[in-house]
C-alpha positions as CSV (number, residue, x, y, z in Angstrom):
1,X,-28.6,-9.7,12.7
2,X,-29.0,-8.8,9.3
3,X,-25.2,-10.4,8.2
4,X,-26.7,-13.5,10.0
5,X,-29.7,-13.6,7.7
6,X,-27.8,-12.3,4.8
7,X,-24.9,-15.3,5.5
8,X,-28.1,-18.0,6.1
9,X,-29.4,-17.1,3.0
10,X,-26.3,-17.6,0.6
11,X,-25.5,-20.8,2.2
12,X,-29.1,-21.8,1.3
13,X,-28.9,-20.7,-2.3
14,X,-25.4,-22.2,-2.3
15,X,-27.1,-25.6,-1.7
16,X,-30.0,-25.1,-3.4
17,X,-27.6,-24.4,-6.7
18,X,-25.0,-26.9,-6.1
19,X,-21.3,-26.4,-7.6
20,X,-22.1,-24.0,-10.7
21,X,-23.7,-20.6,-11.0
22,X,-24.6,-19.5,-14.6
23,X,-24.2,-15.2,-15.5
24,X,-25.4,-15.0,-18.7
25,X,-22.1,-16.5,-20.9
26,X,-20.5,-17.2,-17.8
27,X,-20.4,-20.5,-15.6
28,X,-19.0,-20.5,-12.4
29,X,-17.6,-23.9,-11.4
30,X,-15.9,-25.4,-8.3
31,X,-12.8,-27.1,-8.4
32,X,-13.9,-30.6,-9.2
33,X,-16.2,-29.3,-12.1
34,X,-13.6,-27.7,-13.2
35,X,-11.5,-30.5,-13.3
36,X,-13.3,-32.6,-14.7
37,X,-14.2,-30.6,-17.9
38,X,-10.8,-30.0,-18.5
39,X,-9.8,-33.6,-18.1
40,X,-12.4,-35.0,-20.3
41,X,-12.8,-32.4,-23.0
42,X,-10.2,-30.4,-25.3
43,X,-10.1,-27.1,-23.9
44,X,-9.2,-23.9,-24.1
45,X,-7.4,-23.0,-20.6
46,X,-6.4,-19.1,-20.1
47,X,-4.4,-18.2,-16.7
48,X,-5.1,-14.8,-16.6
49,X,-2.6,-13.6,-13.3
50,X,0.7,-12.2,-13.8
51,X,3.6,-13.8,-15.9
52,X,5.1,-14.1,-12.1
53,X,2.1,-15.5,-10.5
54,X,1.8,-17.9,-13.6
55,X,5.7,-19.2,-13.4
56,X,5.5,-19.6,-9.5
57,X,2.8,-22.5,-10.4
58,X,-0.2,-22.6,-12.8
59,X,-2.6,-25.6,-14.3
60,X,-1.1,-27.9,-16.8
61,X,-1.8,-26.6,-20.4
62,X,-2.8,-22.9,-19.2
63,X,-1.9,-20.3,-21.5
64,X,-0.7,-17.0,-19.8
65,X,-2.6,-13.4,-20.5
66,X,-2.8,-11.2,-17.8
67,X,-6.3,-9.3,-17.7
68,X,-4.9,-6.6,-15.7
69,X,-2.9,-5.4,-18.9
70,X,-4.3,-3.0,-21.3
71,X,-3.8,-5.2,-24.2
72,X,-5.7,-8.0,-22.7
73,X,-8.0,-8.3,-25.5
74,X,-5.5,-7.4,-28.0
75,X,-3.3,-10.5,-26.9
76,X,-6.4,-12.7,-25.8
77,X,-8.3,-13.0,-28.4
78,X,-6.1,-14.4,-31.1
79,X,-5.2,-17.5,-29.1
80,X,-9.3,-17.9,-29.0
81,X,-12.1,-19.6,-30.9
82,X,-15.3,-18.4,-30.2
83,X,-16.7,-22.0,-31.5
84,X,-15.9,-23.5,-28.1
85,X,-16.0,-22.5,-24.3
86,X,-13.0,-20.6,-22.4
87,X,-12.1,-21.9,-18.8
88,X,-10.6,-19.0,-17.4
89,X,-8.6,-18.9,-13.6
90,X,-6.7,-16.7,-12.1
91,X,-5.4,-17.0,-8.2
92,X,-8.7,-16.7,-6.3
93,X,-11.8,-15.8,-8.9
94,X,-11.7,-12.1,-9.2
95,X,-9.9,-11.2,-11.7
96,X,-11.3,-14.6,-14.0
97,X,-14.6,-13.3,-13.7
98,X,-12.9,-9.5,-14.9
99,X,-11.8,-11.6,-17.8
100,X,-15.1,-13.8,-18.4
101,X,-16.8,-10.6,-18.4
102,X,-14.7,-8.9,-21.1
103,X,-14.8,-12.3,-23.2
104,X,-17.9,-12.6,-23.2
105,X,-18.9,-9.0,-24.6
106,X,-16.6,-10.2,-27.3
107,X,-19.4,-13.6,-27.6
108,X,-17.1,-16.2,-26.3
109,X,-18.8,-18.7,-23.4
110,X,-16.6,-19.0,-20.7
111,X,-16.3,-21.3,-17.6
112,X,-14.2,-19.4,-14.8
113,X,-13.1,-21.6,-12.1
114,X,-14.8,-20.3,-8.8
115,X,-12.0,-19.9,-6.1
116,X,-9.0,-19.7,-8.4
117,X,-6.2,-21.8,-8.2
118,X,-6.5,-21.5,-4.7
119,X,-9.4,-23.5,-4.5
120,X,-7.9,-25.7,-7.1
121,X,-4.9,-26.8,-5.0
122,X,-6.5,-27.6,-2.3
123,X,-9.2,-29.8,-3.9
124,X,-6.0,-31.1,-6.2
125,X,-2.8,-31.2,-4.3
């Protein structure tokens, strides 16, 4: 019973706020939000899954740091300017929103692509 309210209840908030989420400096956007931003402004476009993961298939223009390296930050933040947003993916949202999380203690805004690039293939085959 309780999973039943607990599910009826994110599906109402999920309407209520549409395709994006806000967490602090972070936006969470679906696929076609996502999309579109990065078709219609100049971005900057992190992939933050494995070099393997990354070369098996990623979004045109991504660059490559994988969060789950030590050096994230180290390697990161040099290929960033704070002055605009960060659109961050990785293969299904966890580990973007790792990264979002760590960018933004560091003051960036950052957009992370809710669903990965799983949800981003099959909203853009």
């Amino acid at each position: 019973m309780k999973n039943n309210l607990k599910t009826a209840v994110m599906s109402i908030l999920s309407l209520l706020f549409g395709a994006c989420t806000h967490h602090g400096n972070i936006e969470s956007v679906d696929a076609e939000s996502f999309a579109k931003a990065i078709r219609t402004e100049h971005v900057q476009l992190l992939d933050v899954r494995t070099e393997r993961e990354y070369n098996d298939g990623r979004i045109e223009y991504a660059v490559n740091v994988d969060v789950m390296q030590p050096d994230f930050l180290d390697r990161a933040l040099p290929l960033l300017d704070k002055t605009k947003k960060v659109y961050v993916y990785c293969r299904s949202g966890k580990r973007s929103m790792n990264a979002a999380r760590q960018l933004t203690a560091k003051g960036f805004k950052v957009v992370n692509l809710a669903g990965g690039i799983m949800e981003w293939q099959s909203k853009n085959p």
